[in-house]
Biotite code that builds the C-alpha atoms (Angstrom):
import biotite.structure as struc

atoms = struc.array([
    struc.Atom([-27.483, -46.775, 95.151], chain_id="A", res_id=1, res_name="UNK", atom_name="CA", element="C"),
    struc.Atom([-25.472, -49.617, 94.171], chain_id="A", res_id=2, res_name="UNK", atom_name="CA", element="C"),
    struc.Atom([-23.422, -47.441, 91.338], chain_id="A", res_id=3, res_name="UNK", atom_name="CA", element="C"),
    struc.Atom([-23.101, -44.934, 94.167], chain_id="A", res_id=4, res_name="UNK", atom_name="CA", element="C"),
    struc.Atom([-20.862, -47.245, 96.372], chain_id="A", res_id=5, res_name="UNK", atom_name="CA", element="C"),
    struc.Atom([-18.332, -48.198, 93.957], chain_id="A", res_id=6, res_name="UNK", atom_name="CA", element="C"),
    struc.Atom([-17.980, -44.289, 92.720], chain_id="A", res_id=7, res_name="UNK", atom_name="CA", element="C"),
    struc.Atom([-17.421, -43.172, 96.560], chain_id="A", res_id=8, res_name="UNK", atom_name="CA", element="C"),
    struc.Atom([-14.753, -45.936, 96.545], chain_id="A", res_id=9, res_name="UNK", atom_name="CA", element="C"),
    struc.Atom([-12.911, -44.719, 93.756], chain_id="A", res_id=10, res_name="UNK", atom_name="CA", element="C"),
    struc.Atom([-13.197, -41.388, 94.713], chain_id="A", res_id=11, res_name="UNK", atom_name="CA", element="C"),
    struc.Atom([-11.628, -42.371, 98.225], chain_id="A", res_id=12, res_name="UNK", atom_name="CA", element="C"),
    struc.Atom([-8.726, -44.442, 96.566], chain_id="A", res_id=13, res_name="UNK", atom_name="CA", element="C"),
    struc.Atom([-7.948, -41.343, 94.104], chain_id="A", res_id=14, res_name="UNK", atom_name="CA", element="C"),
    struc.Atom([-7.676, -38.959, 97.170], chain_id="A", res_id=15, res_name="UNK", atom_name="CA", element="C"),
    struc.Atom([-5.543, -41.724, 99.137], chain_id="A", res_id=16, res_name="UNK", atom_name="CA", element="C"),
    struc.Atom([-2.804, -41.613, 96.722], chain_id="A", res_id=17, res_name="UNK", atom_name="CA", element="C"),
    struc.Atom([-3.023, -38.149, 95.430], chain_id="A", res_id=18, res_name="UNK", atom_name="CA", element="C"),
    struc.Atom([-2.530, -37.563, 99.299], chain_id="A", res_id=19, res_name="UNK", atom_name="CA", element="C"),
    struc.Atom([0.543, -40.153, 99.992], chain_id="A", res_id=20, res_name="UNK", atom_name="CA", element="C"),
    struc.Atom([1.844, -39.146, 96.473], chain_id="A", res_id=21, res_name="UNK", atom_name="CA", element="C"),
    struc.Atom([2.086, -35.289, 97.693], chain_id="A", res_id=22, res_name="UNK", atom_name="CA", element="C"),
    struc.Atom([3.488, -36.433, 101.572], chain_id="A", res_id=23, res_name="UNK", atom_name="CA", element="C"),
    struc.Atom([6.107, -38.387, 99.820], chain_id="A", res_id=24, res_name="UNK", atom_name="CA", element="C"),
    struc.Atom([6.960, -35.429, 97.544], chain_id="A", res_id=25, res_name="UNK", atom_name="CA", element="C"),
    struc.Atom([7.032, -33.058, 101.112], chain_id="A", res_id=26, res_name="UNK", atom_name="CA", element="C"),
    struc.Atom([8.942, -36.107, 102.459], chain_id="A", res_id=27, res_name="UNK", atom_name="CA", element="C"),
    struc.Atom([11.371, -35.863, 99.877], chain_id="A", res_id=28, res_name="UNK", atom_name="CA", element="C"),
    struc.Atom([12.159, -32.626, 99.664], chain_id="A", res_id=29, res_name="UNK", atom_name="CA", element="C"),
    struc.Atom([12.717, -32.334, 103.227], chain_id="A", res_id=30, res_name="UNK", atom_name="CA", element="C"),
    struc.Atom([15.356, -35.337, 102.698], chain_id="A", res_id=31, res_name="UNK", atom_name="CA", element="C"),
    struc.Atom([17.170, -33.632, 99.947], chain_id="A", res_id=32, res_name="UNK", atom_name="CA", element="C"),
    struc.Atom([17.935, -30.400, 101.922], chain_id="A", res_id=33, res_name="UNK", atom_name="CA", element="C"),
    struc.Atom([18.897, -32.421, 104.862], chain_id="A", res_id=34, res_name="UNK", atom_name="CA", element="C"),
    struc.Atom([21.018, -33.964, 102.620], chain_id="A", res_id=35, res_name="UNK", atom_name="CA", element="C"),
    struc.Atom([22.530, -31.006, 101.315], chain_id="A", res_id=36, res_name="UNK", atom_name="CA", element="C"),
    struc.Atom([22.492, -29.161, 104.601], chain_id="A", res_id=37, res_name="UNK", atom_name="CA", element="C"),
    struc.Atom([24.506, -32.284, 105.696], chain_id="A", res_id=38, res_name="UNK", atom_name="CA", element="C"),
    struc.Atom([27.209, -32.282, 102.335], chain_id="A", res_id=39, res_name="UNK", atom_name="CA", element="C"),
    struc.Atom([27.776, -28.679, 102.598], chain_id="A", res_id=40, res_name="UNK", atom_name="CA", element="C"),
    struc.Atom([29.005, -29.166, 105.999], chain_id="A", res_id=41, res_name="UNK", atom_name="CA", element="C"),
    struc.Atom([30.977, -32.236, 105.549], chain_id="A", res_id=42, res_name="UNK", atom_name="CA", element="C"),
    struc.Atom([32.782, -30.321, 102.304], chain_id="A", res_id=43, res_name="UNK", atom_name="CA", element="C"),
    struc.Atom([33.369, -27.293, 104.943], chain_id="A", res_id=44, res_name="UNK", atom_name="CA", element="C"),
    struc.Atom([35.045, -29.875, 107.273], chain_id="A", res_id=45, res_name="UNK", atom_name="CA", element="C"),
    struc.Atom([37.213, -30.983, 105.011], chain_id="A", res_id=46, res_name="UNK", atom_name="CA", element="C"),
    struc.Atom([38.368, -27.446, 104.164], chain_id="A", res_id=47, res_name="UNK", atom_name="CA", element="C"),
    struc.Atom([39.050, -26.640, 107.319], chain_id="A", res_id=48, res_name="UNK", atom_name="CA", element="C"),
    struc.Atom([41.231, -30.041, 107.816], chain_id="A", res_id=49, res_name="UNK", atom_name="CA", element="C"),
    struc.Atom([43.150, -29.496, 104.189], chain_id="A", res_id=50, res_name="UNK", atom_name="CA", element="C"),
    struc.Atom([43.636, -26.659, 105.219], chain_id="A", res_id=51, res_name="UNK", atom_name="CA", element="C"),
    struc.Atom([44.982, -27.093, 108.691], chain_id="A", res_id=52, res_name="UNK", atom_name="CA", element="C"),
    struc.Atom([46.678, -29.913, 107.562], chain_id="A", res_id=53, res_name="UNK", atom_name="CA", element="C"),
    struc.Atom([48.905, -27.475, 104.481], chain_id="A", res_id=54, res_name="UNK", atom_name="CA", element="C"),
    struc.Atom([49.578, -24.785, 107.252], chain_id="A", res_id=55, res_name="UNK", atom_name="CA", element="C"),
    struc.Atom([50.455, -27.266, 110.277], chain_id="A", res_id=56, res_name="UNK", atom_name="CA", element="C"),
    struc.Atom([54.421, -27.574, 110.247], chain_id="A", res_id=57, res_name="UNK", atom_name="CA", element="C"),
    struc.Atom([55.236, -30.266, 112.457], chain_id="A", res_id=58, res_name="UNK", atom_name="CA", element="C"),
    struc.Atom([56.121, -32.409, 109.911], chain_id="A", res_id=59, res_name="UNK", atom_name="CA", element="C"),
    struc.Atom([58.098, -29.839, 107.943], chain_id="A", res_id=60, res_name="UNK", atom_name="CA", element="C"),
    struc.Atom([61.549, -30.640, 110.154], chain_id="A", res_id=61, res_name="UNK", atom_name="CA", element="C"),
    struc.Atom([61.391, -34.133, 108.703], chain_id="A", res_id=62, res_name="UNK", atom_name="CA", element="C"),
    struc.Atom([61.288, -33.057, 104.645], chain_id="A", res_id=63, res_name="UNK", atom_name="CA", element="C"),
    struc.Atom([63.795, -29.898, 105.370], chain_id="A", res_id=64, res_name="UNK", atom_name="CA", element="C"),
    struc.Atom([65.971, -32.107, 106.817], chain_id="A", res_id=65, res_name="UNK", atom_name="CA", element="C"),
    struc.Atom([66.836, -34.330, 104.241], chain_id="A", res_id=66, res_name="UNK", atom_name="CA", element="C"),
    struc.Atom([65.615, -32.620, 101.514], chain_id="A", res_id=67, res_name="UNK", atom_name="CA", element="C"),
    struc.Atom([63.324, -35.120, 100.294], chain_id="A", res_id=68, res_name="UNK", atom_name="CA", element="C"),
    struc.Atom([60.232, -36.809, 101.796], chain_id="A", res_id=69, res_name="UNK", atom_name="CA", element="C"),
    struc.Atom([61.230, -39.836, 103.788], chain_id="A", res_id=70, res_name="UNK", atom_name="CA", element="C"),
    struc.Atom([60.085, -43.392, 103.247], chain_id="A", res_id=71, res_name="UNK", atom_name="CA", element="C"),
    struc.Atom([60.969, -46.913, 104.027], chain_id="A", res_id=72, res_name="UNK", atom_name="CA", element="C"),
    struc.Atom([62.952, -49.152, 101.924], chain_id="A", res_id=73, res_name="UNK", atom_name="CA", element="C"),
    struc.Atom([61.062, -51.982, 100.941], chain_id="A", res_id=74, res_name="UNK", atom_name="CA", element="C"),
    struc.Atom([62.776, -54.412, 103.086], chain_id="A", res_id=75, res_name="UNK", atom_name="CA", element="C"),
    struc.Atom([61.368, -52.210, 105.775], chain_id="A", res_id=76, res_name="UNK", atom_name="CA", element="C"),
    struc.Atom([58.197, -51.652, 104.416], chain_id="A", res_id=77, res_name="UNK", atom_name="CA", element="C"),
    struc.Atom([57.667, -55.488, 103.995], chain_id="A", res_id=78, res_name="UNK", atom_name="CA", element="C"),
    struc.Atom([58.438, -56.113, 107.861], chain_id="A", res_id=79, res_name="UNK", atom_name="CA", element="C"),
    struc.Atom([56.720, -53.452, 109.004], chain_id="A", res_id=80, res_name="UNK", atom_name="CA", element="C"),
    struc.Atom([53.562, -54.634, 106.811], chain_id="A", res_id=81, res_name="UNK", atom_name="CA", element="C"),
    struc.Atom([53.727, -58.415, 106.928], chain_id="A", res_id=82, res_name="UNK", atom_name="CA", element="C"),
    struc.Atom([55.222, -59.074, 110.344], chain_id="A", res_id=83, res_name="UNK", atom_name="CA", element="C"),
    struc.Atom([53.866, -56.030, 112.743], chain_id="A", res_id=84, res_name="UNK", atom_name="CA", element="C"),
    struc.Atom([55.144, -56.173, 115.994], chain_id="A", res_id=85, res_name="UNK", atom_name="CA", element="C"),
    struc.Atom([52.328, -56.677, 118.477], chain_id="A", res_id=86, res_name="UNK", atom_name="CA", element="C"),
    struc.Atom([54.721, -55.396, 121.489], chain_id="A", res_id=87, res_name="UNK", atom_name="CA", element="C"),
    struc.Atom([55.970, -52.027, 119.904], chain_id="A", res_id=88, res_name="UNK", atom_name="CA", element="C"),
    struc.Atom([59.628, -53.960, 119.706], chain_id="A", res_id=89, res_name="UNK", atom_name="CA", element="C"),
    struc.Atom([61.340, -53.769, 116.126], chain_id="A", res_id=90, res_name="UNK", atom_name="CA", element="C"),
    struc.Atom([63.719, -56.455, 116.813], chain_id="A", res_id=91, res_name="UNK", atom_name="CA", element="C"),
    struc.Atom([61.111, -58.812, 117.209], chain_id="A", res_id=92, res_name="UNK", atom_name="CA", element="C"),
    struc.Atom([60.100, -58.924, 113.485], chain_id="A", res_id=93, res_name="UNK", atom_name="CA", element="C"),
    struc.Atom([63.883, -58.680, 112.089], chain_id="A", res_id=94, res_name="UNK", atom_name="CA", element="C"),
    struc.Atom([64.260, -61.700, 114.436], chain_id="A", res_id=95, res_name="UNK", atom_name="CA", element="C"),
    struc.Atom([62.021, -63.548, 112.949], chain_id="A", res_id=96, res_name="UNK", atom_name="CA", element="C"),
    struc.Atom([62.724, -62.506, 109.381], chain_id="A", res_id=97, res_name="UNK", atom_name="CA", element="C"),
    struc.Atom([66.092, -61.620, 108.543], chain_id="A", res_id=98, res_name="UNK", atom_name="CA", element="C"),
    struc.Atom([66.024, -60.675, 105.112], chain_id="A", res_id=99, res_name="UNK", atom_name="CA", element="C"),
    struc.Atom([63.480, -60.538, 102.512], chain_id="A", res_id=100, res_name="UNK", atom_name="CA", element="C"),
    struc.Atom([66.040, -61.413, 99.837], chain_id="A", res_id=101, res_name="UNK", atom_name="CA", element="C"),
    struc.Atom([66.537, -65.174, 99.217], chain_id="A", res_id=102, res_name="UNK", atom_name="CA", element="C"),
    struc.Atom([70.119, -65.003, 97.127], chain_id="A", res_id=103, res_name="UNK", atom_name="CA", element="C"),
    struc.Atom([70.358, -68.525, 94.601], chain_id="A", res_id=104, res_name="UNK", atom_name="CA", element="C"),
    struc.Atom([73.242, -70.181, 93.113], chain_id="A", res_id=105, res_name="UNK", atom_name="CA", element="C"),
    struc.Atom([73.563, -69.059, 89.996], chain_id="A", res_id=106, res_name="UNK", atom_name="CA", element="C"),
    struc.Atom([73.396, -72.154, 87.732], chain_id="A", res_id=107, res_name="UNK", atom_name="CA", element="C"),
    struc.Atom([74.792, -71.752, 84.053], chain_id="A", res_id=108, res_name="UNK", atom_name="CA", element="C"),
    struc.Atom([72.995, -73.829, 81.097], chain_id="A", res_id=109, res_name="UNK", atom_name="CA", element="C"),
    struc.Atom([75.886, -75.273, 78.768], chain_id="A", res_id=110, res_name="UNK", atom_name="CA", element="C"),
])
């Protein structure tokens, strides 16, 4: 009787985690296709979008145009990037900052 109650307990613990061991198995399978459910259509949405995005043509007026893609000088990329206007106004920021370039005397070493 008393060899009996320690072999029951074992017996229990063994079919305890054989049983959580096989849930978290279930559990984890179920993840992983959710997972790859969830991927596949996050890749598909970003087909779509590249796509969409190669065969929109609003923005081809602005390349034909010049004939190259437009960008800022970096005098204009500087105040747009350090000194944003919080109103919208452009002639805020090239009040406050007239030009990035500081020009110095030149000085000659003799």
């Amino acid at each position: 009787m008393l060899i009996a109650i320690p072999v029951m307990l074992v017996i229990f613990i063994g079919i305890y985690c054989w049983a959580s061991s096989r849930k978290q198995k279930q559990f984890s399978k179920t993840l992983d296709t959710q997972i790859e459910l969830l991927e596949s259509q996050y890749r598909n949405k970003m087909r779509e979008g590249f796509v969409e995005l190669q065969t929109e043509g609003s923005d081809v007026h602005l390349i034909e145009n010049s004939g190259t893609i437009p960008f800022l000088d970096y005098k204009h990329f500087a105040l747009r990037t350090y000194f944003p206007s919080e109103s919208g106004l452009e002639s805020n920021t090239q009040i406050a900052v007239k030009d990035l370039i500081v020009t110095a005397p030149l000085v000659s070493i003799v």
